[in-house]
C-alpha positions in Angstrom: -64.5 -47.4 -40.6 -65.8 -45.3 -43.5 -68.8 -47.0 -43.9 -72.2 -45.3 -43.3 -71.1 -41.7 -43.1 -73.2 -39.3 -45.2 -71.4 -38.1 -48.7 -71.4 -34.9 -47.6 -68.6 -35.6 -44.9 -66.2 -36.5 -47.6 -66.6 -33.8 -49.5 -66.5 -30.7 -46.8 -63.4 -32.9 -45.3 -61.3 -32.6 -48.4 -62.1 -28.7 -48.6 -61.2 -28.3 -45.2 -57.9 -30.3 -45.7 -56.8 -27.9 -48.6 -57.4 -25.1 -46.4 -55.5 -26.6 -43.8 -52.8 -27.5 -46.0 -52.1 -23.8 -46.5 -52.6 -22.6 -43.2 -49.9 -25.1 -41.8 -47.8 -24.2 -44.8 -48.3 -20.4 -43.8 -47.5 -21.0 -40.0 -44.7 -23.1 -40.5 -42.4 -20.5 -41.6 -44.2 -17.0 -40.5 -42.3 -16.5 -37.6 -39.1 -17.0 -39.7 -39.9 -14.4 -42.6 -41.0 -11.9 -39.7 -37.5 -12.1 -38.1 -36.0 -12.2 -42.4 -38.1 -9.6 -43.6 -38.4 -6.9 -41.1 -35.3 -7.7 -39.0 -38.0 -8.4 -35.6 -36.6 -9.4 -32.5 -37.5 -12.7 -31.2 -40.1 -10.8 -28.8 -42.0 -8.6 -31.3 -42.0 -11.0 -33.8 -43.6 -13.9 -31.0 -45.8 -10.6 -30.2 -47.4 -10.5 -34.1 -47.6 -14.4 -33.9 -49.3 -15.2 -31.0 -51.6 -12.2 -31.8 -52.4 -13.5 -35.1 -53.1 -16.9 -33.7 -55.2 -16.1 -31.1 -57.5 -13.9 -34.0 -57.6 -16.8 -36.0 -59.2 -18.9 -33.2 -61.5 -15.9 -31.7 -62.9 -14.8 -35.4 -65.4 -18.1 -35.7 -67.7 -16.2 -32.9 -68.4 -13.6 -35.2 -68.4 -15.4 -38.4 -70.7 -17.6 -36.1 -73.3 -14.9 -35.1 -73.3 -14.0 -39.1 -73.8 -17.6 -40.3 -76.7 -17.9 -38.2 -78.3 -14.7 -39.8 -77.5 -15.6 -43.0 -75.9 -19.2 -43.6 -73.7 -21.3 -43.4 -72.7 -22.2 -47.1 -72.4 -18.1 -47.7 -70.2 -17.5 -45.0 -68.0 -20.5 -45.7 -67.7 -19.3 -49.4 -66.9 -16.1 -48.6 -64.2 -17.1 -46.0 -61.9 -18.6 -48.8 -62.1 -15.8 -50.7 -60.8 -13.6 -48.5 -58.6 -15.7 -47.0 -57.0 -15.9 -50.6 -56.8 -12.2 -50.6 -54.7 -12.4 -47.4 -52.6 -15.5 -48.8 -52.0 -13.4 -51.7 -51.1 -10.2 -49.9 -48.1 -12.2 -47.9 -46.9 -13.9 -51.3 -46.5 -10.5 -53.1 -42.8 -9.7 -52.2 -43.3 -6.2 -51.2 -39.6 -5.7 -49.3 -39.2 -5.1 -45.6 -40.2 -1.1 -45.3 -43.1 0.5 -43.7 -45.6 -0.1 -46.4 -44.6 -3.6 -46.7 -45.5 -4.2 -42.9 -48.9 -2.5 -43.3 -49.9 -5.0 -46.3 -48.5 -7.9 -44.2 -50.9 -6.7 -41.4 -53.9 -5.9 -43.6 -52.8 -9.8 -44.6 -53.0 -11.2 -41.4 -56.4 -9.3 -40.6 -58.1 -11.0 -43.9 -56.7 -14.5 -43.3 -57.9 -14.4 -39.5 -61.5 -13.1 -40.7 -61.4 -15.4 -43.5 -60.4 -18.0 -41.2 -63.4 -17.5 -38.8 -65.5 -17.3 -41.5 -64.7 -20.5 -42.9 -63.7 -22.9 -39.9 -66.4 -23.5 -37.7 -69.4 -22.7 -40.1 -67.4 -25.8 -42.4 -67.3 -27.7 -39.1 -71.4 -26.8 -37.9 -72.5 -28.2 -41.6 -70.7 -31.5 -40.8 -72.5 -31.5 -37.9 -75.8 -30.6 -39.2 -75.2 -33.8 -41.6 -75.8 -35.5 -38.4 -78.9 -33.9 -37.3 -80.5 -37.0 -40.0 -81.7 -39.5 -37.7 -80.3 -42.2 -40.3 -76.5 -40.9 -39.1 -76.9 -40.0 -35.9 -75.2 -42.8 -34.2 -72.2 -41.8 -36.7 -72.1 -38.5 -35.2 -68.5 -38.9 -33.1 -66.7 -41.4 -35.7 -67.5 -39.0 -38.2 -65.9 -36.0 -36.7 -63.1 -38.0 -36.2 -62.7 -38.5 -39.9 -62.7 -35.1 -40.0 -60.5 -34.3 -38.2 -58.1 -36.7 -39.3 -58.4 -35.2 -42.8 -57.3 -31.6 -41.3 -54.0 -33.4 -39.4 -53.2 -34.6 -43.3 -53.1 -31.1 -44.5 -50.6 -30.0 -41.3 -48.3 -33.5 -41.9 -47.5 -32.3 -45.2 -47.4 -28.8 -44.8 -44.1 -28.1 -42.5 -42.1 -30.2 -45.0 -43.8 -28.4 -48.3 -43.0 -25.0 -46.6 -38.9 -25.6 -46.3 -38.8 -27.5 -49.4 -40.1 -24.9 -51.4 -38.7 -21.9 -49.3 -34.9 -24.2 -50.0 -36.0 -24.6 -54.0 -36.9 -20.5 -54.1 -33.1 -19.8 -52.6 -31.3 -22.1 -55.4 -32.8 -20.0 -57.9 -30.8 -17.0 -56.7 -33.8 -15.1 -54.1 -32.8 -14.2 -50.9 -34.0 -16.2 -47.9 -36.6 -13.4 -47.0 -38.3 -13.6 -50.8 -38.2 -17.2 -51.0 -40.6 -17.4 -47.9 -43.1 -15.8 -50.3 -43.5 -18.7 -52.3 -44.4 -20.5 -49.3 -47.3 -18.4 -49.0 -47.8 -18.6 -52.5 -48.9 -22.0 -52.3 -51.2 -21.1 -49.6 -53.3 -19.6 -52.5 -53.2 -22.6 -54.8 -54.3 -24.6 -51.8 -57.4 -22.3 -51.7 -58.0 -22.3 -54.8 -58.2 -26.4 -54.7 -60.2 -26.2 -52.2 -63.1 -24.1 -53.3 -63.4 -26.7 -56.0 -64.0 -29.6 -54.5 -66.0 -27.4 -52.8 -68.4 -26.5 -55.5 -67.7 -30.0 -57.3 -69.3 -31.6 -54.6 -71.9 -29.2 -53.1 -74.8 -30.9 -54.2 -73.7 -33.7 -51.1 -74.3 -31.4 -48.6 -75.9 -28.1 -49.6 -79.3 -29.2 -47.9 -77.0 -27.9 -44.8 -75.9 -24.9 -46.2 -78.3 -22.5 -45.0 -78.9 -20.7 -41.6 -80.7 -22.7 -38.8 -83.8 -21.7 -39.9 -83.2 -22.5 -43.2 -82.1 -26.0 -42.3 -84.6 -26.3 -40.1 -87.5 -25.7 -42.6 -85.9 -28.0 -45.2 -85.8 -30.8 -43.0 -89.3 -30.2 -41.3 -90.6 -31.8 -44.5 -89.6 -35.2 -43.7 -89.4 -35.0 -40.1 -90.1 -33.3 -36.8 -88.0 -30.8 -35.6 -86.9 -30.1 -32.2 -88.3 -27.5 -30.1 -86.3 -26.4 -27.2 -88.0 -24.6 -24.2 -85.9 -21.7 -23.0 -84.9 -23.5 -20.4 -83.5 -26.1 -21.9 -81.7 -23.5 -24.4 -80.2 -22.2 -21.3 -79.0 -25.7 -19.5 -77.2 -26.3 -23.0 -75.8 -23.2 -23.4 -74.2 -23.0 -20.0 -73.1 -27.2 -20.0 -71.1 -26.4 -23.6 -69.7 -22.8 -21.4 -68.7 -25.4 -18.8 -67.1 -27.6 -21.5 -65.0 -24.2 -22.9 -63.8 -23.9 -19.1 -62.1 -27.0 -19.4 -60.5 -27.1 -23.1 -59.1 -23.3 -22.2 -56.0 -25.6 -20.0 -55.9 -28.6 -22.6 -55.0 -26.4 -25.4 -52.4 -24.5 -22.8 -51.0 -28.1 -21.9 -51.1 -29.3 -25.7 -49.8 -26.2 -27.5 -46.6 -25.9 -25.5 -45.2 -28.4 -28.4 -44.9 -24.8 -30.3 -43.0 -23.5 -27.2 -41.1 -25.3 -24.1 -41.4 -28.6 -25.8 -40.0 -27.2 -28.8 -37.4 -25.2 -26.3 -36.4 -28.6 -25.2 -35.9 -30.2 -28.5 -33.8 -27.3 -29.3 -31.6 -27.0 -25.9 -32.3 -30.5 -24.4 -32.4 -33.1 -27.0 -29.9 -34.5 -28.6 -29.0 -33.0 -32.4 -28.2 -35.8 -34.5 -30.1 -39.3 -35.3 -29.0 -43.1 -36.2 -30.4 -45.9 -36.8 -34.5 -47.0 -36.5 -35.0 -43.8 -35.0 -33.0 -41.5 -37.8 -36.1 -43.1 -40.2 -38.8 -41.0 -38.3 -37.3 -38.0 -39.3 -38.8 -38.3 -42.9 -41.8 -37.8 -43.8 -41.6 -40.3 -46.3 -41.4 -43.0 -43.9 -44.3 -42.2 -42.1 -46.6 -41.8 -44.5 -45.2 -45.1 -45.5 -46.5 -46.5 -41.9 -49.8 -44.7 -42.3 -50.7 -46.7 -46.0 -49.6 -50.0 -43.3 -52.3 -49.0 -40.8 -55.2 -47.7 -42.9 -54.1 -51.5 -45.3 -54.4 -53.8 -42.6 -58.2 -52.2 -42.0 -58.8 -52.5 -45.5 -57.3 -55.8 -45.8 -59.2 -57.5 -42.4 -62.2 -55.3 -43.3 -62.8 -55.4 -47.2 -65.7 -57.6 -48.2 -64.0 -58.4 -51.6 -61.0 -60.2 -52.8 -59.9 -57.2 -54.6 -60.2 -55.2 -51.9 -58.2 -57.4 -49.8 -55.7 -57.9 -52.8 -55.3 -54.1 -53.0 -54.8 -53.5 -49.1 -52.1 -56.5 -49.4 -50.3 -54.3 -52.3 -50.4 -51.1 -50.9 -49.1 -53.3 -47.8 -46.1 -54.4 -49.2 -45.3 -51.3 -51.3 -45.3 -49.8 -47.9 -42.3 -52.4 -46.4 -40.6 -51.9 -49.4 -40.1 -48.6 -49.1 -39.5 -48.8 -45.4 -37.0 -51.4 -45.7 -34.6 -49.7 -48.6 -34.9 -46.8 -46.2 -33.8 -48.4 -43.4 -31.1 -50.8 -45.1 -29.7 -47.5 -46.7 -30.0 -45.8 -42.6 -26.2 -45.7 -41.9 -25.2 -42.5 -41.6 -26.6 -39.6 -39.0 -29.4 -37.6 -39.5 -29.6 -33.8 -38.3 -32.4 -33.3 -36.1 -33.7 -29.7 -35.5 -36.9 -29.2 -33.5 -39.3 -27.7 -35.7 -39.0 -31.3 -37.1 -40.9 -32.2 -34.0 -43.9 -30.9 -35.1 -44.7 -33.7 -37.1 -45.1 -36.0 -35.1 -48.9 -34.8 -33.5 -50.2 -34.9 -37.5 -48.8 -37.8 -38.0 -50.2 -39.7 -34.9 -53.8 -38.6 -35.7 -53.6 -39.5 -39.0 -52.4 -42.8 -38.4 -54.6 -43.6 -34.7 -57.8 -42.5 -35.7 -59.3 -46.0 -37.3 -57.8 -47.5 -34.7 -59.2 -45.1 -32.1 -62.4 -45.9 -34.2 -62.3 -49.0 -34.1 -61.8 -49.0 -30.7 -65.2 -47.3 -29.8 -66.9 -48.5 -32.2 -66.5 -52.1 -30.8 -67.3 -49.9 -27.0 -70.7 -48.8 -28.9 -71.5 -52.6 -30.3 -71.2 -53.8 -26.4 -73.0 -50.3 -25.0 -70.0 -49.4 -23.5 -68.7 -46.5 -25.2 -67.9 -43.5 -23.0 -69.9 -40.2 -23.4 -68.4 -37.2 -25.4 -68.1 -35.3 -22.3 -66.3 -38.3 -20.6 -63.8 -38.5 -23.5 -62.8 -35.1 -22.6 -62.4 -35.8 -19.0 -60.2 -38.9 -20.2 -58.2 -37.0 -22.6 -57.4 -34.4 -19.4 -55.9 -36.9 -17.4 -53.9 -38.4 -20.9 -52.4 -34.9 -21.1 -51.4 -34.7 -17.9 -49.8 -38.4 -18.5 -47.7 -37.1 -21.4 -45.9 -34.4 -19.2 -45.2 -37.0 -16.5 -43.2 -38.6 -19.4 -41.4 -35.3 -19.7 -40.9 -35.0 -15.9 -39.1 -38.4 -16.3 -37.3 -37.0 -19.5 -35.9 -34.0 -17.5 -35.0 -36.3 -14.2 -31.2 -35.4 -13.4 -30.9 -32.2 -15.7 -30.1 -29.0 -15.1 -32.2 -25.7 -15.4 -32.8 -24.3 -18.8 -30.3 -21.3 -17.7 -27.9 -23.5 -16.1 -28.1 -25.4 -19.6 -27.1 -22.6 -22.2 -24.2 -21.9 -19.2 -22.9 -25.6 -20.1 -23.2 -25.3 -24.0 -22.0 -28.6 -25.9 -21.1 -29.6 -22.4 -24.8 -29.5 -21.3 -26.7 -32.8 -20.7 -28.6 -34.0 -23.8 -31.4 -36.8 -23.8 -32.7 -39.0 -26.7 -35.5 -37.5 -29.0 -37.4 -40.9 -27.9 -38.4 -38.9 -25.2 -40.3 -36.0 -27.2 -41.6 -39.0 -30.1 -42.9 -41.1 -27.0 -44.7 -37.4 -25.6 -46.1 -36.2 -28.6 -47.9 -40.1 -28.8 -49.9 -39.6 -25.2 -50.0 -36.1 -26.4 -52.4 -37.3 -28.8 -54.0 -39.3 -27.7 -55.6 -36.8 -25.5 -56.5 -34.8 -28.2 -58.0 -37.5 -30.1 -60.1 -38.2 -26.8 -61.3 -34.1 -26.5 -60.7 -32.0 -30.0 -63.3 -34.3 -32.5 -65.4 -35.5 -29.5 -65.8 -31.8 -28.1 -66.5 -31.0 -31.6 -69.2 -33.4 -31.6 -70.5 -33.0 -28.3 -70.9 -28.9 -29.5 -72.8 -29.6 -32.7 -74.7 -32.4 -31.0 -75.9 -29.9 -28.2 -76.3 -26.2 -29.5 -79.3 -24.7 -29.5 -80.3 -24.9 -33.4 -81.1 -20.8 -33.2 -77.2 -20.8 -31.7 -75.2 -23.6 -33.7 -72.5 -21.2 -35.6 -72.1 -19.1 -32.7 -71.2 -21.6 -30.0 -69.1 -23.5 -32.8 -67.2 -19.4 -32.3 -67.2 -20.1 -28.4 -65.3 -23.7 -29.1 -62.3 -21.9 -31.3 -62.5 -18.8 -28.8 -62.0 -21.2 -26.1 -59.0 -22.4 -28.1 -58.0 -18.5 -28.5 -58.0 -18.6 -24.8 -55.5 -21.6 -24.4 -53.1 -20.3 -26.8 -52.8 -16.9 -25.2 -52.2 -18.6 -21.9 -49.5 -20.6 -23.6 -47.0 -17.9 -22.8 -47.1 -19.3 -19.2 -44.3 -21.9 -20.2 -42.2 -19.5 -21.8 -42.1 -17.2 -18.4 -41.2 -20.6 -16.3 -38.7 -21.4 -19.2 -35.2 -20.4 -17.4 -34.2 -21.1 -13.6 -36.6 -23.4 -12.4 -36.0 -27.1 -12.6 -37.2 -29.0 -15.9 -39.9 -31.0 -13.6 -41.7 -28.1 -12.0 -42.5 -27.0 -15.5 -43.9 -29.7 -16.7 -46.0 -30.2 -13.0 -47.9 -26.9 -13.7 -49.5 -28.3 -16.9 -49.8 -31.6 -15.1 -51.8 -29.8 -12.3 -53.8 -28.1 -14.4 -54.8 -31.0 -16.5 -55.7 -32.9 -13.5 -57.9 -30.1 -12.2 -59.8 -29.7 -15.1 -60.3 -33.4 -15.4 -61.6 -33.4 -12.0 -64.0 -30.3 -12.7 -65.5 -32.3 -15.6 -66.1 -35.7 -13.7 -68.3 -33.5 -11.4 -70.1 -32.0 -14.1 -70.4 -34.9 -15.5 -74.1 -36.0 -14.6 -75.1 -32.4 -16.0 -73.2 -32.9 -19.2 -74.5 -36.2 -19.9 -78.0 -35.1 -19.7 -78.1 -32.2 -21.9 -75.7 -34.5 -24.4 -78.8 -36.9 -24.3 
């Protein structure tokens, strides 16, 4: 699973996780210490979030552009330090007044620019490791290691962020200062990761530089590819085509921060027993993600002692799942932000197998295209919110719901753990595969800037998001859910067609 993947990948992984870590951390509570802090309504303070995010995804375009002028390594560099500048700026309690909002704005500006600085120049160097014919059958598995490392940073970081913000309170700060030690460890998570950064640089700092710069250093062992203008254009417009399509994915997948986290809050049952009360800790599924990466250890070592160490890591794994279940007799509380980690969790813990998977399609030259696997993970998405269709057979409007109260109709949270699973399975299929597929085909003069057009794409989704909030209220549960459904077919249709044109520029 690991095998043959430049060092490089390691090392720019682990920086990105750290980053991620404190980002997750960050978002986790932000729209909370809005609400604390300044005393927002529920709108405005949705209003500064969604702006916020959709910065943080529409930034990479212009750290992009300024990457490809002057490199990649720079403008990653760069990009943590001011992100910790912004990190720092939120974890300075400054009080809710007027000036206090301006420095958590001035905050939010350096973290988004940091951000775009940082993100999808870290991601074009990963894929410039690729560009070595030696690893460029490794190309799509390696992105997926990737971005399994970033889904490690966001399992842990919802959990850190209430833990510490609930350690800050019983030392006597209010519950609007004690979200600034959240953000506090934002910072350290920065600072971590600018040294493995630096640590291991020498892996991957022959990709550091611009395109031309990259270029030069590898036209000493190798020829370089020369694209016509024309064939700039055809790739240009196939990854536009590709943007299209992910807009409505991440509008179908990022409704788990909205109606699907609407429905765990008015739909879904509150409390937990049993097998299922055990998925509500963290513990427990990290736990079943030392079982799955141990069994690929322990079927794939070519040692005894690394088959004896998968076999230990094995069984302290069951140990710890078993006391937790023999001591599972009680109920568990069950809120819905809880329900966000379920995603992290699922791409931590399906990626080898999803791996594994292709990689056995690739042995027998049947592995799908990376353009395919986004078609595929369209029509997955648009599976997942026929499960919720099902889930919402029978109940009544979200209006009609908060009319009922405790008398409402309430459904199991299998139905949300069983969504967010398809859920992610789609986005294993499209986010590292159209990761891939854009560092595969940019123009080499254009790499950092359509790396932008991929998060700006994303920026897109996000802001159409909103869409399920404005169905959210007298319409039936299952119409909801058919919109995204819809759309996700659509697109998935649009790519199939494209799909000759795709597949040759992806050649």
């Amino acid at each position: 699973m690991f095998e043959n993947q430049p060092k490089g990948l390691y090392a720019l992984a682990l920086a990105n996780t750290g980053e991620r870590f404190g980002y997750y951390t960050m978002i986790a509570v932000f729209a909370l210490f809005l609400r604390a802090n300044f005393g927002l309504t529920p709108g405005n303070a949705g209003l500064i979030y969604s702006i916020f995010l959709a910065l943080v995804y529409v930034m990479p375009l212009v750290g992009g552009a300024l990457a490809d002028k002057f490199g990649y390594g720079k403008m990653v560099t760069i990009g943590i330090i001011i992100m910790f500048l912004g990190y720092l700026f939120l974890a300075v309690p400054l009080g809710g007044n007027g000036f206090a909002m301006a420095c958590m704005l001035a905050a939010l500006i350096l973290i988004s620019f940091g951000t775009g600085l940082f993100k999808g120049n870290l991601q074009v160097m990963v894929g410039n490791l690729y560009d070595d014919p030696k690893y460029s059958s490794q190309r799509d598995s390696g992105f997926s290691i990737f971005y399994m490392a970033i889904n490690i940073g966001a399992l842990f970081a919802p959990t850190a962020a209430v833990k510490i913000h609930d350690w800050a309170m019983t030392q006597g700060f209010e519950s609007a200062s004690a979200y600034h030690f959240s953000f506090g460890v934002a910072c350290a998570s920065l600072i971590i990761s600018i040294l493995i950064y630096y640590a291991f640089r020498f892996t991957f700092r022959h990709v550091e530089g611009n395109a031309a710069q990259v270029n030069a250093a590898e036209a000493n062992n190798e020829h370089v590819e020369e694209l016509t203008p024309q064939e700039t254009k055809e790739r240009i417009v196939a990854l536009c085509l590709v943007f299209a399509v992910v807009i409505f994915f991440w509008m179908a997948f990022h409704q788990n921060g909205l109606t699907l986290t609407y429905f765990a809050n008015e739909f879904t049952q509150k409390t937990s027993t049993g097998i299922q009360s055990m998925a509500f800790n963290v513990v427990n599924l990290v736990a079943i993600i030392f079982i799955v990466y141990a069994l690929f250890g322990l079927f794939q070592s070519k040692s005894n002692k690394g088959r004896v160490i998968s076999l230990a890591f094995i069984i302290v794994a069951c140990c710890i799942l078993g006391f937790d279940y023999k001591n599972a007799n009680g109920t568990v509380e069950v809120s819905a932000p809880i329900f966000q980690q379920f995603n992290p969790f699922y791409v931590v813990a399906l990626t080898p197998v999803s791996m594994a998977i292709f990689s056995s399609l690739a042995r027998k030259g049947k592995e799908p295209s990376a353009p395919r696997k986004i078609a595929y993970g369209m029509l997955v998405a648009a599976c997942a919110y026929a499960i919720m269709c099902l889930a919402s057979a029978g109940l009544p409007t979200p209006n009609e719901q908060k009319a009922l109260g405790a008398d409402g109709d309430f459904v199991s949270a299998n139905w949300l753990i069983g969504t967010y699973l398809i859920l992610t399975f789609g986005e294993l299929l499209l986010s590292p595969m159209g990761i891939s597929f854009v560092s595969k085909v940019a123009p080499p003069k254009y790499k950092g800037i359509m790396m932008g057009g991929w998060f700006v794409a994303t920026a897109f989704g996000n802001m159409l998001v909103s869409v399920g909030g404005y169905l959210w209220g007298d319409l039936p549960l299952w119409s909801v859910w058919a919109v995204f459904i819809v759309l996700c077919l659509l697109s998935a249709v649009f790519m199939f067609s494209m799909m000759k044109r795709l597949e040759k520029v992806a050649k």
